[in-house]
C-alpha positions in Angstrom: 108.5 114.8 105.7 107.3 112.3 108.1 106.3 113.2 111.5 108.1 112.3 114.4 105.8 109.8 115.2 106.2 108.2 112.3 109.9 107.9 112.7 109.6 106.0 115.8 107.4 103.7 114.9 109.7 103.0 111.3 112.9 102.9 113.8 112.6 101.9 117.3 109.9 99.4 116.4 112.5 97.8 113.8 109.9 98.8 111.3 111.2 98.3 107.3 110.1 97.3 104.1 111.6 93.5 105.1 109.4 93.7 108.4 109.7 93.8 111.6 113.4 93.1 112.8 113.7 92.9 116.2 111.5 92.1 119.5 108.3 94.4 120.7 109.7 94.8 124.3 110.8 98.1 126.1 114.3 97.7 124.9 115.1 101.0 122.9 117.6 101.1 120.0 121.1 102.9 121.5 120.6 106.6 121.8 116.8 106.6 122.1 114.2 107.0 124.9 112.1 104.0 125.5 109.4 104.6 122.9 106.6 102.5 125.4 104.4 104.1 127.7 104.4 102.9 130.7 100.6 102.6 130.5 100.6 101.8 127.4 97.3 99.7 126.2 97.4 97.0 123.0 94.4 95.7 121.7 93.6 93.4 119.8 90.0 91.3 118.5 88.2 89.6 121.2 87.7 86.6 119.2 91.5 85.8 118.5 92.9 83.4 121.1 95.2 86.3 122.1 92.4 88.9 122.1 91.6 91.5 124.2 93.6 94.8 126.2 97.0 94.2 127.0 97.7 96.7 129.4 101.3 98.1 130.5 104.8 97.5 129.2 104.2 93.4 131.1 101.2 93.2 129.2 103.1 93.9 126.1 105.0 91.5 126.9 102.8 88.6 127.7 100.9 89.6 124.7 103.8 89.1 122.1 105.0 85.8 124.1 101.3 84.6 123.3 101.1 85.5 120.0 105.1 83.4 119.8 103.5 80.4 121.7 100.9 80.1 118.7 102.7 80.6 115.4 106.1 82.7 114.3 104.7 86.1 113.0 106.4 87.9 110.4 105.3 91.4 108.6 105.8 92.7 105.0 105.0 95.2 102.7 104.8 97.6 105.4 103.1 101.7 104.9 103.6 103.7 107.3 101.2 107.2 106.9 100.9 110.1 108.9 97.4 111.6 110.5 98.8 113.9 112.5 102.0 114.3 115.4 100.3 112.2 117.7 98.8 109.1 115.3 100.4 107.0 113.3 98.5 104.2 111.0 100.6 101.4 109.3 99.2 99.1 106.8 101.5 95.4 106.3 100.9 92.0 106.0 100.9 89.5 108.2 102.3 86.1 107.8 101.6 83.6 110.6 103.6 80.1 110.7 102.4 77.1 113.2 104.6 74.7 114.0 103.7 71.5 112.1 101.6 73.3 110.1 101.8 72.7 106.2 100.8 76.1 105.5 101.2 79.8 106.8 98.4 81.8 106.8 98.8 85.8 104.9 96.4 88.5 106.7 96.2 92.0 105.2 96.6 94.3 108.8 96.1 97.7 109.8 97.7 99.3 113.1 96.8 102.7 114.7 99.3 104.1 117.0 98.5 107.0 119.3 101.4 108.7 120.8 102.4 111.4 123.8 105.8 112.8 124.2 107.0 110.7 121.9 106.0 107.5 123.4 103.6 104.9 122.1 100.6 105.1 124.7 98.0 103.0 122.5 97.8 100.6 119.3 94.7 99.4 118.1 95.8 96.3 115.7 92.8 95.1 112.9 93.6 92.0 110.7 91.3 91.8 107.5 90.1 87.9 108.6 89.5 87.6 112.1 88.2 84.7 111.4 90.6 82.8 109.2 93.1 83.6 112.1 90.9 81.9 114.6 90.9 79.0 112.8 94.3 78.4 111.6 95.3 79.9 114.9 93.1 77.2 117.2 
């Protein structure tokens, strides 16, 4: 049975075997607390142009508009496993789409949520190519 932790991050965060469906924001889905910390921190690889700790529920924010300002992200073949009430790991894959680009570029990810009271205080996000990402990204 998955942990409660687990359920949140599968349903508030829009979380299914399609992807993601739905915005990162604060908004909740109807008849559930807001499952962001107020303090919550996001970080990502320094060396992506959108790298670095994104602190609070506005840095969440600025954060995804960033990441919308550079390509249209979408996420598949997501996992989600358990570690214990409080942490939550995901493995997907990441499909980023510039526009005018001929391509998309495909990055295994991994993403470690840590949790208390049932809100998402930190995720730690790791793409398998940093690299690649900077340069299709830049």
């Amino acid at each position: 049975m998955a942990s409660r932790a687990a359920q949140i991050v599968r349903g508030t965060l829009g979380l299914a075997d399609e992807g993601i469906n739905g915005d990162l924001t604060d908004a909740s889905v109807e008849g559930q607390a807001d499952p962001f910390h107020e303090n919550i921190v996001v970080r990502e690889a320094a060396e992506l142009p959108y790298g670095g700790e994104w602190k609070g529920k506005e840095g969440l924010r600025a954060l995804m508009t960033k990441i919308q300002s550079l390509a249209n992200l979408t996420v598949s073949d997501i996992d989600i496993f358990d570690v214990d009430e409080q942490n939550v790991i995901t493995r997907q894959t990441a499909t980023f789409k510039r526009d005018g680009a001929d391509g998309t570029l495909t990055i295994p990810m991994v993403e470690v949520y840590r949790f208390e009271n049932d809100q998402i205080v930190e995720i730690d996000v790791y793409y398998k190519d940093t690299k690649a990402m900077v340069e299709y990204l830049t």
